[in-house]
Z-matrix of the N, CA and C atoms (Angstrom, degrees):
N
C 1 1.451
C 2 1.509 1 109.99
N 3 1.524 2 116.88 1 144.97
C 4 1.403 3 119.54 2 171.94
C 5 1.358 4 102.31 3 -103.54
N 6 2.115 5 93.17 4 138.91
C 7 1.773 6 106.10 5 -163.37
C 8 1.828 7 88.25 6 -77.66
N 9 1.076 8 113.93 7 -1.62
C 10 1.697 9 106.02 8 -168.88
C 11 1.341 10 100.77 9 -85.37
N 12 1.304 11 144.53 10 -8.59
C 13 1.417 12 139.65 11 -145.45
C 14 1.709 13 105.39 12 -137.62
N 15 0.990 14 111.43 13 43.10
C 16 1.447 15 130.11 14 158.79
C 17 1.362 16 108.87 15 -66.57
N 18 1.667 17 98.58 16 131.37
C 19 2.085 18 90.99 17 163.20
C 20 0.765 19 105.59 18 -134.01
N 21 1.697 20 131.30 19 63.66
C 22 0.897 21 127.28 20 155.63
C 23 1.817 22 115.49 21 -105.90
N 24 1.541 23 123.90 22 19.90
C 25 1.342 24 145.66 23 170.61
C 26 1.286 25 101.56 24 81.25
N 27 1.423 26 106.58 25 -105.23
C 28 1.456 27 125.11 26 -166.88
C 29 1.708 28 117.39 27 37.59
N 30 1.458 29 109.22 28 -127.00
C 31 1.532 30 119.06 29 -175.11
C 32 1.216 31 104.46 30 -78.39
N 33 1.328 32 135.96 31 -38.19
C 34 1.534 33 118.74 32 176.68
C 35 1.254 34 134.45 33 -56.10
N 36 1.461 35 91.14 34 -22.53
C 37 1.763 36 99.82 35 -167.93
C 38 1.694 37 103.65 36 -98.27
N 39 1.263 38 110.45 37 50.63
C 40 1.460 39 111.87 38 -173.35
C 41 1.431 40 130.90 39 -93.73
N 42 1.122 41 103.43 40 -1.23
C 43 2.182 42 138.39 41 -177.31
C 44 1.552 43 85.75 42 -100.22
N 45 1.219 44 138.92 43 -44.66
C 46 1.819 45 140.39 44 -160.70
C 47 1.258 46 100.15 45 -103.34
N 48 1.255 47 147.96 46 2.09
C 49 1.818 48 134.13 47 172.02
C 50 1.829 49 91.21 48 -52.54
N 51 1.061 50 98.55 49 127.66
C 52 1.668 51 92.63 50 149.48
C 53 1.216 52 111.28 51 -103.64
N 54 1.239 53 146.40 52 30.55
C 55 1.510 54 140.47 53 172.39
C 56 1.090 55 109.63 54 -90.82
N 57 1.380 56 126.71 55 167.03
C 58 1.896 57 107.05 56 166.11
C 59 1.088 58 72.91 57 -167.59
N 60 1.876 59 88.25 58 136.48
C 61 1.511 60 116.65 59 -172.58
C 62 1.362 61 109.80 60 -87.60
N 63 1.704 62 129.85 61 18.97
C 64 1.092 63 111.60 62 -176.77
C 65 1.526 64 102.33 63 -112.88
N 66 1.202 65 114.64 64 -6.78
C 67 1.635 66 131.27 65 163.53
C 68 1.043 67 113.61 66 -65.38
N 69 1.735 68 128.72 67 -30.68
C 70 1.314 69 125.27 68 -151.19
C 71 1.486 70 105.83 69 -88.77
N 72 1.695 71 109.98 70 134.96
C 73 1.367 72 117.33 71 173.98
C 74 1.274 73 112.46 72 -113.45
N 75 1.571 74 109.73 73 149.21
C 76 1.735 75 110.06 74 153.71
C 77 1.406 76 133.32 75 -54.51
N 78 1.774 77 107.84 76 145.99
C 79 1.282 78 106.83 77 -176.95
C 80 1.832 79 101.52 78 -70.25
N 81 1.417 80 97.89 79 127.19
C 82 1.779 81 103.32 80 158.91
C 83 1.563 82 97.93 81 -115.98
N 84 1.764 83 94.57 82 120.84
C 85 1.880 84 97.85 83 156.02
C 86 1.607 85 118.91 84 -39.11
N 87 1.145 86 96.34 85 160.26
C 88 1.618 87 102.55 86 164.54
C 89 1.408 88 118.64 87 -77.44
N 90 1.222 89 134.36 88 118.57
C 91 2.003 90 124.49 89 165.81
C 92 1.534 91 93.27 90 -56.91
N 93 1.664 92 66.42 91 125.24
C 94 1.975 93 91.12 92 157.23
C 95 1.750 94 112.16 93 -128.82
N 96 1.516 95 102.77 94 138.59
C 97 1.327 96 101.80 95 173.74
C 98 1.331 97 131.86 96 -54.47
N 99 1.293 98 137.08 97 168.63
C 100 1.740 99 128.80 98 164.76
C 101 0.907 100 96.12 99 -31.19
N 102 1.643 101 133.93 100 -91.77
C 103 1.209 102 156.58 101 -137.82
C 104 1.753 103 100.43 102 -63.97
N 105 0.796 104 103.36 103 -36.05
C 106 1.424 105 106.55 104 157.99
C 107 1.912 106 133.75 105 -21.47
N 108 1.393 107 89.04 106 -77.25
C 109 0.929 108 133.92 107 -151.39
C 110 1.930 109 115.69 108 -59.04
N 111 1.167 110 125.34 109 159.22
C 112 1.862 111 96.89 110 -170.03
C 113 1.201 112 101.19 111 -87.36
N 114 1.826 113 111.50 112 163.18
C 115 1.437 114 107.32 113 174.60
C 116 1.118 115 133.41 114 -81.91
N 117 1.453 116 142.45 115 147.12
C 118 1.314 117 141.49 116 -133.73
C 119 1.168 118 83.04 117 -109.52
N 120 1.756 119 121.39 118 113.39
C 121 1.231 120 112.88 119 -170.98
C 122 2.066 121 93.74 120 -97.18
N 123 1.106 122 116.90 121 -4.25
C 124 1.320 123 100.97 122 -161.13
C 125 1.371 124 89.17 123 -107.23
N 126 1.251 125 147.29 124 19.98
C 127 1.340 126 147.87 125 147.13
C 128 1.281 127 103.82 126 -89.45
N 129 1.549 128 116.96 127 -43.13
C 130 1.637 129 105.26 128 -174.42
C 131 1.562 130 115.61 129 -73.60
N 132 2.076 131 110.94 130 -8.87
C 133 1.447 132 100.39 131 -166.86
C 134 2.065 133 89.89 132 -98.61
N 135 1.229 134 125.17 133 2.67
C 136 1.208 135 161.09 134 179.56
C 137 1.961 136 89.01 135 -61.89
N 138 0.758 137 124.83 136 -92.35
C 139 1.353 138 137.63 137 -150.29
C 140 1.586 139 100.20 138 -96.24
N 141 1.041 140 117.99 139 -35.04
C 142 1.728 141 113.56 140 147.32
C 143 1.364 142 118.05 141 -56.12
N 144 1.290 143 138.77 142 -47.08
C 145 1.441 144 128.05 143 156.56
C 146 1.545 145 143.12 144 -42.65
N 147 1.678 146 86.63 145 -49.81
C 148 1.599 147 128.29 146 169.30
C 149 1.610 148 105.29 147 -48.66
N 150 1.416 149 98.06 148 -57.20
C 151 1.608 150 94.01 149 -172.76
C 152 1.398 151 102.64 150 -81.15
N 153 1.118 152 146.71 151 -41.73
C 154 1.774 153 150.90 152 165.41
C 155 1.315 154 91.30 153 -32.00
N 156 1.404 155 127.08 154 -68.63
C 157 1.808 156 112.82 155 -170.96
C 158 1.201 157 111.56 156 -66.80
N 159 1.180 158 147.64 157 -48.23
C 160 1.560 159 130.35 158 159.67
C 161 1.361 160 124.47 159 -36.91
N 162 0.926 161 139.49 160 -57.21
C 163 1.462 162 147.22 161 -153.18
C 164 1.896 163 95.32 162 -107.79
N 165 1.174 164 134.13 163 -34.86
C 166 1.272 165 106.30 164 169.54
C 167 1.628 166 96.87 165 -114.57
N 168 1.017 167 129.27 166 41.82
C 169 1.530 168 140.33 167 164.73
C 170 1.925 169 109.14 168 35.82
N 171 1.448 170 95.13 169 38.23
C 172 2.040 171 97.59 170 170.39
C 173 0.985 172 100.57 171 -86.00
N 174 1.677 173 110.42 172 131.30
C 175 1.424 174 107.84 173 167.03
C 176 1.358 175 129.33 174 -70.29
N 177 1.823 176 107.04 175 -33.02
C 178 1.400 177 117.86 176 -175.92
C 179 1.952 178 93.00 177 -71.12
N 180 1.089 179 106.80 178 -29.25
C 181 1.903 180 73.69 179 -174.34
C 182 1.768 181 99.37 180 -93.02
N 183 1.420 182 127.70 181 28.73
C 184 1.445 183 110.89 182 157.81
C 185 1.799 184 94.13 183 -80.54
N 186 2.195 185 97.19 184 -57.47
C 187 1.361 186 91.26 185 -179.29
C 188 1.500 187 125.97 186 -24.85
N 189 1.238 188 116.49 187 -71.60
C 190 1.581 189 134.75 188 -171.29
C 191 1.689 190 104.95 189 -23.85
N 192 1.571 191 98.98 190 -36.33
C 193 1.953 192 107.32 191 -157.23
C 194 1.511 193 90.72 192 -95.08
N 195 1.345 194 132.53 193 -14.32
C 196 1.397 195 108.74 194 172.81
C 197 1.579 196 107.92 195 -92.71
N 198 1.453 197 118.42 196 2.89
C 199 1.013 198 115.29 197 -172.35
C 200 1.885 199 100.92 198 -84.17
N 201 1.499 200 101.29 199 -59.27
C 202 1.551 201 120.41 200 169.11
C 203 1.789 202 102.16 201 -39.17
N 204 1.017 203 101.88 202 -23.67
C 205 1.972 204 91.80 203 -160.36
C 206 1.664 205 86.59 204 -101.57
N 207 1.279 206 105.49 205 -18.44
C 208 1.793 207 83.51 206 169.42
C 209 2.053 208 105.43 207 -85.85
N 210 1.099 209 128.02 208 -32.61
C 211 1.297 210 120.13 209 -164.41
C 212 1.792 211 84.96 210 -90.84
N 213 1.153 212 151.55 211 36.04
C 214 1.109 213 143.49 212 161.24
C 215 1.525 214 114.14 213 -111.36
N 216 1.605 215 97.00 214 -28.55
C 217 1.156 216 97.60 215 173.68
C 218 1.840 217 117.99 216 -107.97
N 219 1.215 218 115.94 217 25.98
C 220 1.331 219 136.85 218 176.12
C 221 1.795 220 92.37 219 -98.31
N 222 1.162 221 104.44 220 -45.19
C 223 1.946 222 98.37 221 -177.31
C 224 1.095 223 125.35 222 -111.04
N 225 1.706 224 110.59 223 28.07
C 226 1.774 225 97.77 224 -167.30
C 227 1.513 226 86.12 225 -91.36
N 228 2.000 227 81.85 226 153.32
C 229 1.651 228 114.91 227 172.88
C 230 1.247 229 89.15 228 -84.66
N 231 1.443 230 106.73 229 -109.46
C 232 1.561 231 124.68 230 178.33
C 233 1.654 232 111.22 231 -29.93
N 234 1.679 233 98.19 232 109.43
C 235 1.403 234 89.92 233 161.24
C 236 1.301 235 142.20 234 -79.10
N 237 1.398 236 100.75 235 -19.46
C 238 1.520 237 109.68 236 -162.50
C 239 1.338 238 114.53 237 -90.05
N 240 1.695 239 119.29 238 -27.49
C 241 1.302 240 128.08 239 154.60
C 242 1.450 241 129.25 240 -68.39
N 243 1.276 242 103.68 241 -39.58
C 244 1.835 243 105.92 242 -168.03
C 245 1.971 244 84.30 243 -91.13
N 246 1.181 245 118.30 244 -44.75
C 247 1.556 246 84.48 245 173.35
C 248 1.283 247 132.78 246 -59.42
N 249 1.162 248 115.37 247 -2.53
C 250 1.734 249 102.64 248 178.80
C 251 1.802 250 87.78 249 -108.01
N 252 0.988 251 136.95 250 -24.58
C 253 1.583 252 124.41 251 165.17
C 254 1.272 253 111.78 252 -37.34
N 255 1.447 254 95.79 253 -61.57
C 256 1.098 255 109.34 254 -161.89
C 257 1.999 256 130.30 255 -69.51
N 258 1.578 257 96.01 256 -39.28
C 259 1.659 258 113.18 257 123.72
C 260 1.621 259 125.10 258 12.09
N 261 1.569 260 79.44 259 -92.33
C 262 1.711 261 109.95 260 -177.24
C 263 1.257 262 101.48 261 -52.51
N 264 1.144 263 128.64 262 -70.86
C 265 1.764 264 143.91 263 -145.86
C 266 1.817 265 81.13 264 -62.39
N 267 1.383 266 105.22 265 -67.00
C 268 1.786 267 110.25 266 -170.19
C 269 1.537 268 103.08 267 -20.23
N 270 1.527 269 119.30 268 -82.59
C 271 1.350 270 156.27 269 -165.60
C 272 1.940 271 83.90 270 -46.61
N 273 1.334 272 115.71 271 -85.96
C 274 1.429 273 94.94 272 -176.91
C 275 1.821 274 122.43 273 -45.30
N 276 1.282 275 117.03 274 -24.12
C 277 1.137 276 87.42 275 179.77
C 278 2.027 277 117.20 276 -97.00
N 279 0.961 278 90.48 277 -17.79
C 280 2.013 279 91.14 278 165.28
C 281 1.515 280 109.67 279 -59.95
N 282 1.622 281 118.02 280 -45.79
C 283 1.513 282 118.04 281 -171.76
C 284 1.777 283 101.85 282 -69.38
N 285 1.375 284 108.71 283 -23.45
C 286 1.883 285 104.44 284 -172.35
C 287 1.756 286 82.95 285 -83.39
N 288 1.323 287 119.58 286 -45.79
C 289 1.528 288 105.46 287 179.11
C 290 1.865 289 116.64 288 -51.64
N 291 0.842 290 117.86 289 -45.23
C 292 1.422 291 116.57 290 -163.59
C 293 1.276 292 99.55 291 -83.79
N 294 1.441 293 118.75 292 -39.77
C 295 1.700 294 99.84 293 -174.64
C 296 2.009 295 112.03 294 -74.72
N 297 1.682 296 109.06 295 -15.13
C 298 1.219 297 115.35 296 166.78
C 299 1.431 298 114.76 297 -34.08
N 300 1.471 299 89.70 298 -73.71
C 301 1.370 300 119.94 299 -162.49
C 302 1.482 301 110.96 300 -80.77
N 303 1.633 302 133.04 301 -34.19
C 304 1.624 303 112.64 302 -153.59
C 305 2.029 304 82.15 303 -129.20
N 306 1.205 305 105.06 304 2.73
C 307 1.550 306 103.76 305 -175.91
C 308 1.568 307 100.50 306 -75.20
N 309 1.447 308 108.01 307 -176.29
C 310 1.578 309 118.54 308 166.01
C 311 1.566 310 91.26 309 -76.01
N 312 1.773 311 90.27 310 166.01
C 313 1.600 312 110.71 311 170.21
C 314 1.598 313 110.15 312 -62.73
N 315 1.639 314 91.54 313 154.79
C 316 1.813 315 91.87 314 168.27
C 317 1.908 316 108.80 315 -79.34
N 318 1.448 317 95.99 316 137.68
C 319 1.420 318 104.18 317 159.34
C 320 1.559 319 117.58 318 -19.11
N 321 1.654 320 132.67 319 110.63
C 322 1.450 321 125.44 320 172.10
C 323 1.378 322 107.28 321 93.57
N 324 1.390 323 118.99 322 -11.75
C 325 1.510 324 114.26 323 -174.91
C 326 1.647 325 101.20 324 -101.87
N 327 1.700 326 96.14 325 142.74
C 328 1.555 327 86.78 326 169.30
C 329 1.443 328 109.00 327 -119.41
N 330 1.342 329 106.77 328 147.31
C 331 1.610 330 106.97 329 -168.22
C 332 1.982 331 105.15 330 -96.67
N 333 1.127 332 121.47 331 140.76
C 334 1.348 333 118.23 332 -169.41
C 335 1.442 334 108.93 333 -120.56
């Protein structure tokens, strides 16, 4: 057997790399436009919650939307759009918080 004729690569095969590290580039993503871009579902479930705790006065789904409006704003791309989404969703869910909590009771509910 010839010790030169290993195929298992590694260090022997060091005359045969065809790669060459002086060719080699970094990965760059592709630019993508706004519109592009995927939809931010946890901003959109954000202000869908937000508005559910205002208008049917749940507290857990104001909670839920400050939760969404924090992981929306842990991944936004677009700033200039998902911040004002994201904005919105905020604002509905503090106003479903405060009228929860510092508003009058709901109709039929008794507070103890």
């Amino acid at each position: 057997m010839k010790e030169g004729s290993s195929s298992g690569g590694g260090a022997t095969a060091g005359g045969n790399d065809p790669r060459q590290p002086s060719t080699a580039k970094p990965y760059a993503p592709p630019k993508l436009s706004p519109q592009d871009l995927p939809i931010d579902y946890a901003g959109f479930l954000a202000v869908v919650f937000g508005v559910v705790g205002v208008m049917l006065r749940y507290k857990v789904c104001s909670w839920i939307a400050i939760i969404f409006c924090a992981q929306s704003l842990a991944n936004m791309k677009n700033f200039e759009n998902d911040l004002k989404q994201l904005s919105m969703a905020f604002m509905f869910a503090v106003m479903g918080l405060v009228t929860n909590y510092f508003g009058p009771p709901r109709p039929g509910s008794t507070k103890s």
